[in-house]
C-alpha positions as CSV (number, residue, x, y, z in Angstrom):
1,X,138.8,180.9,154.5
2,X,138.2,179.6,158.5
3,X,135.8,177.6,159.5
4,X,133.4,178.9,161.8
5,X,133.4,176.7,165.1
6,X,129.3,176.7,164.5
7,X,130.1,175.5,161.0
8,X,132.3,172.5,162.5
9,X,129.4,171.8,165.0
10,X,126.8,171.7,162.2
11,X,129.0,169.7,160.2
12,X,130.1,167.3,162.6
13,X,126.7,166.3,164.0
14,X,124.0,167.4,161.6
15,X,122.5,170.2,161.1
16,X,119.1,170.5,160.2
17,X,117.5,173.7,159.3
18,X,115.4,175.2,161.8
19,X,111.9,174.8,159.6
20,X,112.2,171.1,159.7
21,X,112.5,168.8,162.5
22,X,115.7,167.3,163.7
23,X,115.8,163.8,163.1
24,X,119.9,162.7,163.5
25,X,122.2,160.5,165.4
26,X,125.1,161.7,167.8
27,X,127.5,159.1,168.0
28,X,125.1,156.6,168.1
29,X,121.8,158.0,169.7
30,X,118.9,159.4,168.4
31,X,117.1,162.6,169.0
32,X,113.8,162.9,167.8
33,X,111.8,166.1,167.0
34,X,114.1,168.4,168.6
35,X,114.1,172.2,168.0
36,X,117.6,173.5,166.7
37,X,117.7,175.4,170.0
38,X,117.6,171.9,171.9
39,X,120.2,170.2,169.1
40,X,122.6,173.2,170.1
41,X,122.3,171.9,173.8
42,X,123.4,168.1,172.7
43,X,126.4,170.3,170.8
44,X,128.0,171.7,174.0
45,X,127.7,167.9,175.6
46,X,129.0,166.6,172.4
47,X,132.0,169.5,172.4
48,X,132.8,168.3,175.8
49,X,132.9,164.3,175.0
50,X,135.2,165.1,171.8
51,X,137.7,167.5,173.7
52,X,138.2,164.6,175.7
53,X,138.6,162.4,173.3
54,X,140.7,164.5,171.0
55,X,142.9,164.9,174.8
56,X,143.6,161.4,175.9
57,X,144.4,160.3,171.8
58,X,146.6,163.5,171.2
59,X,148.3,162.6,174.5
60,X,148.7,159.0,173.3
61,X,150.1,159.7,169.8
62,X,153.5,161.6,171.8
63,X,153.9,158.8,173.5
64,X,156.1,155.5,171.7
65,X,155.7,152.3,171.2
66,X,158.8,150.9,172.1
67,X,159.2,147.2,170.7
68,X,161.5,145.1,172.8
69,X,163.2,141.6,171.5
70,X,165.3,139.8,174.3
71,X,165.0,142.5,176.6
72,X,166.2,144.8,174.0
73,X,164.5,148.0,172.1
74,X,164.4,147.5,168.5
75,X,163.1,149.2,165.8
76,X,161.5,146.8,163.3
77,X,158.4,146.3,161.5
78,X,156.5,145.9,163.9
79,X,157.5,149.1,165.5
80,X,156.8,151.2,162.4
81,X,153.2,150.0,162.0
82,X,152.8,150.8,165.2
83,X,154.1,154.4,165.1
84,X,154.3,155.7,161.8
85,X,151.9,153.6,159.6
86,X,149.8,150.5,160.6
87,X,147.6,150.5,157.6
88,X,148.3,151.9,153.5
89,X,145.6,154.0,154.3
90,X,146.2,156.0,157.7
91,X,149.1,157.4,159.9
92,X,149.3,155.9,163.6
93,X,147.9,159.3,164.3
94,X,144.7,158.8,162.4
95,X,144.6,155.2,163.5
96,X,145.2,155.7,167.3
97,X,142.7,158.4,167.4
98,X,139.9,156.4,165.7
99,X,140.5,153.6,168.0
100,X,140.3,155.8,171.2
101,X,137.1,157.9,169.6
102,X,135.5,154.3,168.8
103,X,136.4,153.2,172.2
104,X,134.9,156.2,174.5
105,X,131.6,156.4,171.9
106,X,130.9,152.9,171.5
107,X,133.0,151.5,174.5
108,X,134.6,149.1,172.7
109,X,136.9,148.8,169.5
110,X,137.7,145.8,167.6
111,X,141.0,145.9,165.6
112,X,141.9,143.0,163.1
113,X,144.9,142.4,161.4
114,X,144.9,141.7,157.2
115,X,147.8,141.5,155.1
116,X,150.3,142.6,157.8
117,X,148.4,145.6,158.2
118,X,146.3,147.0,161.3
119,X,142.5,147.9,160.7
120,X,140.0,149.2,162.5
121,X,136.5,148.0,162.5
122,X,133.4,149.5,162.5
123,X,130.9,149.3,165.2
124,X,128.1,146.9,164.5
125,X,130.0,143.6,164.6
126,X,128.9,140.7,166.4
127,X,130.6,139.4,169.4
128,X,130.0,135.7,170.8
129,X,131.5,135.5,173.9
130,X,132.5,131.7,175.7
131,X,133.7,131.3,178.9
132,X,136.1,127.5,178.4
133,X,136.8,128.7,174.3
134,X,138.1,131.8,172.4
135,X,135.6,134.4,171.9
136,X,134.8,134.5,168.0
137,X,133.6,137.6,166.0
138,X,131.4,138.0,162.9
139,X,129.6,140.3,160.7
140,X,133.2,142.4,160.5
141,X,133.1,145.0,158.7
142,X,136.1,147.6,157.7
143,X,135.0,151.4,156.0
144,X,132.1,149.5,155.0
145,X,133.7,146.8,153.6
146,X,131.7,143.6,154.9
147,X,134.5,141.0,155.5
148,X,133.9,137.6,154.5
149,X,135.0,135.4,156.9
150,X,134.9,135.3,161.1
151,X,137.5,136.2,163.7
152,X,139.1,133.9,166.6
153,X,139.6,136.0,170.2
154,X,143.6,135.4,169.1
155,X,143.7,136.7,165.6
156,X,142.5,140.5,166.7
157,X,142.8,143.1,169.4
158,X,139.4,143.9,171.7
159,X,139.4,146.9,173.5
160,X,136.6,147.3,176.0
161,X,136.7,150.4,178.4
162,X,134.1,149.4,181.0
163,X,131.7,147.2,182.0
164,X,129.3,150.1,181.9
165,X,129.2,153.0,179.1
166,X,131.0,156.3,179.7
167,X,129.4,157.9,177.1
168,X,125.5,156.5,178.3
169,X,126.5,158.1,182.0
170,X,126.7,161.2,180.7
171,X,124.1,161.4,178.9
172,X,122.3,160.7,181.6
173,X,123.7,163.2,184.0
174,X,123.3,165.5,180.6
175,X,120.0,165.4,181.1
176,X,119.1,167.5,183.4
177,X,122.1,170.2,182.7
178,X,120.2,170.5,179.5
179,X,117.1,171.9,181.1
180,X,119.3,174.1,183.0
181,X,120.9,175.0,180.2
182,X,117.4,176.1,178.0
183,X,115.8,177.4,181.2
184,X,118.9,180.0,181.5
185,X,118.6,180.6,177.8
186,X,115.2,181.3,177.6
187,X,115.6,183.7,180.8
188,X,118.5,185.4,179.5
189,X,116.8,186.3,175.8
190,X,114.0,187.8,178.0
191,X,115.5,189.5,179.8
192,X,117.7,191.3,176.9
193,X,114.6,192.0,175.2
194,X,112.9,195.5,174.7
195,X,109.4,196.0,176.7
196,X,107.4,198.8,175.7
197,X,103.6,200.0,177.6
198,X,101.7,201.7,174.6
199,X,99.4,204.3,176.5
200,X,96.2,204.5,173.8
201,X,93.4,207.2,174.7
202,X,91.0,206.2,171.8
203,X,87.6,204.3,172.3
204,X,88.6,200.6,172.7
205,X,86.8,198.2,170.1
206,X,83.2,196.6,172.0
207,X,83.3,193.2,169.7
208,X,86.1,190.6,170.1
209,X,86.7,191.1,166.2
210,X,86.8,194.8,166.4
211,X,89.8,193.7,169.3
212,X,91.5,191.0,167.2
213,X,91.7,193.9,164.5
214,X,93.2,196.3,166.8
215,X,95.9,193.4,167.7
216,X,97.1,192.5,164.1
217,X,97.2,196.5,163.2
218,X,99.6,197.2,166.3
219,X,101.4,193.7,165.7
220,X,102.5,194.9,162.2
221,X,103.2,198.5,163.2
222,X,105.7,197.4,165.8
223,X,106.9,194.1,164.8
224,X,108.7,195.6,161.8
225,X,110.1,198.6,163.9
226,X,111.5,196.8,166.8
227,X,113.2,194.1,164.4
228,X,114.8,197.0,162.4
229,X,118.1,198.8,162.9
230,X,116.8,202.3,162.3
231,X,112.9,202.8,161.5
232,X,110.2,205.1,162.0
233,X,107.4,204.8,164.1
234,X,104.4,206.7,163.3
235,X,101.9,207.5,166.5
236,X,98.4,209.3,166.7
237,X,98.0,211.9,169.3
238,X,96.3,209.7,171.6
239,X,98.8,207.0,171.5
240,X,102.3,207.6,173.9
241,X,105.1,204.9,174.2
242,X,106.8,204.1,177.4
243,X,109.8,201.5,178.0
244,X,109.3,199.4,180.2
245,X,113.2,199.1,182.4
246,X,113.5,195.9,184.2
247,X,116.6,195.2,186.4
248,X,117.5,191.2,185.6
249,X,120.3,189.3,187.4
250,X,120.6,187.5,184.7
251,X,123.8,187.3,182.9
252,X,125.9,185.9,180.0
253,X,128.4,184.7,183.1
254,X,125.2,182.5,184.7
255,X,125.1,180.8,180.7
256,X,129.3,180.2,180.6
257,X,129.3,178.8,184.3
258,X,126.7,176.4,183.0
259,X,128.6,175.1,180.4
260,X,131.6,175.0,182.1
261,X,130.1,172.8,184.8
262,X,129.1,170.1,181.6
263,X,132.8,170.2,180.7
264,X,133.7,169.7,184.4
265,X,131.7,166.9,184.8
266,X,132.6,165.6,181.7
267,X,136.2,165.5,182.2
268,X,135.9,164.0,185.2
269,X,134.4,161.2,184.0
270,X,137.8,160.3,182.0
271,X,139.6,161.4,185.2
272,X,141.2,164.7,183.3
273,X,141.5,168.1,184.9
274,X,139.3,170.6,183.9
275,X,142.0,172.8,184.1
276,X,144.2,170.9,181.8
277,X,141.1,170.8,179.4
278,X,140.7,174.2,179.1
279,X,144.7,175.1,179.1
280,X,144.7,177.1,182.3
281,X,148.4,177.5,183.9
282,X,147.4,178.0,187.3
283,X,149.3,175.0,188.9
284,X,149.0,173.3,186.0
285,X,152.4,171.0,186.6
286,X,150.7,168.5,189.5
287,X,147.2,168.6,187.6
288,X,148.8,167.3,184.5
289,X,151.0,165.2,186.2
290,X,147.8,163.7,187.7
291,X,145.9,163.3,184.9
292,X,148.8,160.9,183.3
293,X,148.4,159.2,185.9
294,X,144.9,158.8,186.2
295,X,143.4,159.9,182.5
296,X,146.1,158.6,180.2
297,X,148.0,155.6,181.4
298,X,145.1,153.3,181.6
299,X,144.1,153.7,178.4
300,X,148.2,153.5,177.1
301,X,148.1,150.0,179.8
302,X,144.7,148.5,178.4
303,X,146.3,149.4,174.2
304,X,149.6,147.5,175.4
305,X,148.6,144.5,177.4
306,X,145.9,143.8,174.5
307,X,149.0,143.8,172.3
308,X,150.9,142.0,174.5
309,X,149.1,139.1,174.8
310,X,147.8,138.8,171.4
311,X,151.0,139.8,169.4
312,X,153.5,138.1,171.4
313,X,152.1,135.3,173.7
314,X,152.8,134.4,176.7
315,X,155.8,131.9,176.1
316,X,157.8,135.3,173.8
317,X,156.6,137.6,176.3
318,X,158.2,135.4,179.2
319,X,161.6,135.8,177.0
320,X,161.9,139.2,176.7
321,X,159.3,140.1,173.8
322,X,157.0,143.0,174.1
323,X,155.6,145.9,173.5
324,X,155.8,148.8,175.9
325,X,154.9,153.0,175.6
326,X,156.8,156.0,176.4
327,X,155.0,158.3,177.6
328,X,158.0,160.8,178.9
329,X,157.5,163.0,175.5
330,X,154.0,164.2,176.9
331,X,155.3,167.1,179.0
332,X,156.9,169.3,177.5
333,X,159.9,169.8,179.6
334,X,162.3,173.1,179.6
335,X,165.8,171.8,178.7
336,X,167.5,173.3,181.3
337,X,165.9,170.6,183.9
338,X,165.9,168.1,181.1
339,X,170.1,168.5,181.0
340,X,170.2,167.8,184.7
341,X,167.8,164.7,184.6
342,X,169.9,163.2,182.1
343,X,172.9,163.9,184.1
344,X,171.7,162.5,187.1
345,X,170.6,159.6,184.7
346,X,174.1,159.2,183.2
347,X,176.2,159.2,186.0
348,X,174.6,156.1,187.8
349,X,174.3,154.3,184.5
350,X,170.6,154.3,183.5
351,X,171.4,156.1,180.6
352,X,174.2,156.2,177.8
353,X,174.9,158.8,176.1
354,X,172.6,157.4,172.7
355,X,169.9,157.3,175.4
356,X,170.9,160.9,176.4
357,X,170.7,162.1,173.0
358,X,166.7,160.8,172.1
359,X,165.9,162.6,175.4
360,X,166.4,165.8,173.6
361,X,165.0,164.5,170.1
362,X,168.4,163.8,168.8
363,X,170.0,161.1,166.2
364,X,172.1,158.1,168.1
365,X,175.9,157.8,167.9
366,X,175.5,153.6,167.5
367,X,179.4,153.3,168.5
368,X,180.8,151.4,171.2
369,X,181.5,154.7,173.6
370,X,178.0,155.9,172.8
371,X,176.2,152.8,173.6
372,X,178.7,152.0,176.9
373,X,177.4,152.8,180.4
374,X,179.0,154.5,182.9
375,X,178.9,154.7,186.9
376,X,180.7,157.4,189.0
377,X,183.4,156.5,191.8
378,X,180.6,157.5,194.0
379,X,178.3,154.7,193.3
380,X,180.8,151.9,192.9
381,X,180.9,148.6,195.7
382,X,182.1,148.7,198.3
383,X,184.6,146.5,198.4
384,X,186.4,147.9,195.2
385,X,186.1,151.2,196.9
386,X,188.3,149.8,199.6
387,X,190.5,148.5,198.1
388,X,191.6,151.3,195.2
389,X,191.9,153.5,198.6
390,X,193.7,151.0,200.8
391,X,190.9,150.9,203.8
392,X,190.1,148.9,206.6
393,X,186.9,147.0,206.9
394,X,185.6,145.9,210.3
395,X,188.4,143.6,212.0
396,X,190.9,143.9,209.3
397,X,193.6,145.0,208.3
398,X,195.0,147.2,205.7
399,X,196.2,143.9,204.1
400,X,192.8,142.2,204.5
401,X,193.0,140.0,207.5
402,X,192.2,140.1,211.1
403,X,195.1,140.7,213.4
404,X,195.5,137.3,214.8
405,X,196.0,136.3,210.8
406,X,198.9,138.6,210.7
């Protein structure tokens, strides 16, 4: 059976039934005493901040770590925990995405390495930071599991996004879209509601109880007619119903433009169209290609530098060591214009033909004419061109010297 997307939100962030009051914590803040009606406001902020977050770690887990050893790719261990499994207990999917959702919530992520594996921590650790020594870190703790000892600067990988908290701006600029957001609620319930003028041409009660009477007689006559789907509404001869029709400008378009202005605002804040958010296709090629360029890469440049100078070193980096990501499998591409990249790639020897065939997602050859490199008559020197045509250069000859040499 599907899962209702209010049964995800409820589930995901706590829901409290409406009778009692909503005590819970959103990714690390509180809310206190809030109505269900307010909670469902911190969901469409909350909805925002995750689309992001599920966006910039689903773009991250196409791209490849590509693990080069003396300026050559290789595919070894370290390669596979980095793609495929970096701990017994999670995919690189599941891994990269809790590191990225840790990062943007809490902004930073601690990741240690035990047993040759990769883990990541949970928030709550302790951070001493030195400005001539290593930074050290204690009070680790992985899925709950306190660890026992401390950790040197060197022995994990620190992510920090920014100096300040992404997630604290928007809650602040949340703020005030959430009294927008109830003010346009409230007005749009009232204004769907039924308004009815009960005309009543029998003596009026003198005493204040006589009235407060009247009031809870006509409260349950109505109450329970309105509220039903079909009913029956008795009415005396002196009693005569009129609806009330009130013209409101207020529509479910006003609520959605609301909303879609907390996921504009939102996504801007991790430098990702709005656009490519939502999946509209309206120019959606330079939108996308911008936010690679501005959304994606610096998080893919902070994950591999961290790695790079922690994992490797300086003096292995220096020799051809590293770690780099590919990040050409996050457009999809049509093959047609794919063929003709790898062409144009071929033919001035950037690519072989093994590097041809992972373009399109296909095994390598791994033979001598596979891995070989090739260059077209058109982009050879000079000089050799020349001479294979028998040409003069400058002062010379067709026999390569100057006329007075002859």
């Amino acid at each position: 059976m599907g899962l209702k997307v209010s049964d995800w939100l409820f589930d995901r962030f706590g829901y409290v039934p409406k009778e009692r009051k909503l005590i819970q914590e959103f990714n690390g803040v509180q809310y206190v005493g809030y109505s269900i009606n307010t909670a469902a406001k911190v969901f469409y902020k909350e909805l925002a901040i995750q689309s992001c977050v599920s966006f910039i770690a689903n773009a991250l887990v196409m791209c490849e770590f590509q693990t080069i050893e003396n300026n050559q790719s290789v595919k070894d261990k370290t390669y596979y925990l980095l793609n495929i499994q970096p701990n017994q207990n999670q995919n690189a999917v599941e891994f990269w995405h809790q590191v990225i959702s840790t990062l943007v919530n809490h902004n930073e992520c601690l990741v240690v390495r035990e047993n040759e594996e990769f883990f990541v921590c949970d928030p709550g650790f302790d951070h001493k930071k030195y400005v001539f020594f290593p930074d050290y870190y204690e009070n680790v703790t992985i899925r709950d599991l306190p660890m026992k000892k401390g950790y040197a600067e060197s022995e994990v990988l620190y992510f920090q996004l920014n100096n300040n908290s992404i997630r604290s701006l928007i809650d602040d600029l949340f703020t005030d879209y959430a009294e927008l957001l109830t003010s346009a609620h409230e007005m749009f319930k009232h204004s769907g509601g039924l308004k009815l003028v009960l005309n009543d041409n029998a003596p009026q009660p003198l005493t204040p109880e006589d009235q407060e009477a009247q009031d809870r007689e006509f409260k349950e006559r109505f109450t329970s007619f309105l509220k039903s789907v079909n009913g029956v509404l008795g009415l005396s001869n002196d009693e005569k119903i009129t609806e009330l029709t009130s013209k409101s400008n207020i529509s479910t378009k006003d609520f959605r433009d609301l909303i879609d202005d907390v996921f504009k605002l939102t996504a801007s804040a991790f430098h990702i169209s709005s656009a490519v958010l939502k999946g509209d296709v309206v120019g959606i090629d330079n939108l996308t290609d911008n936010t690679i360029t501005f959304g994606i890469k610096p998080f893919a440049h902070l994950i591999t530098s961290e790695i790079n100078r922690k994992y490797w070193g300086r003096e292995m980096f220096l020799k051809g060591y590293s770690v780099k990501m590919d990040m050409s499998n996050i457009k999809n591409i049509d093959i047609v214009k794919l063929s003709q990249a790898a062409e144009n790639l071929f033919r001035i020897g950037v690519n072989s033909i093994d590097d041809n065939l992972e373009l399109f997602n296909r095994p390598r050859l791994n033979t001598e004419f596979s891995t070989a490199r090739f260059v077209t008559k058109n982009y050879s020197e000079i000089n050799e061109y020349m001479k294979e045509n028998n040409l003069k250069g400058g002062d010379e000859n067709g026999n390569g010297k100057t006329d007075s040499e002859s």
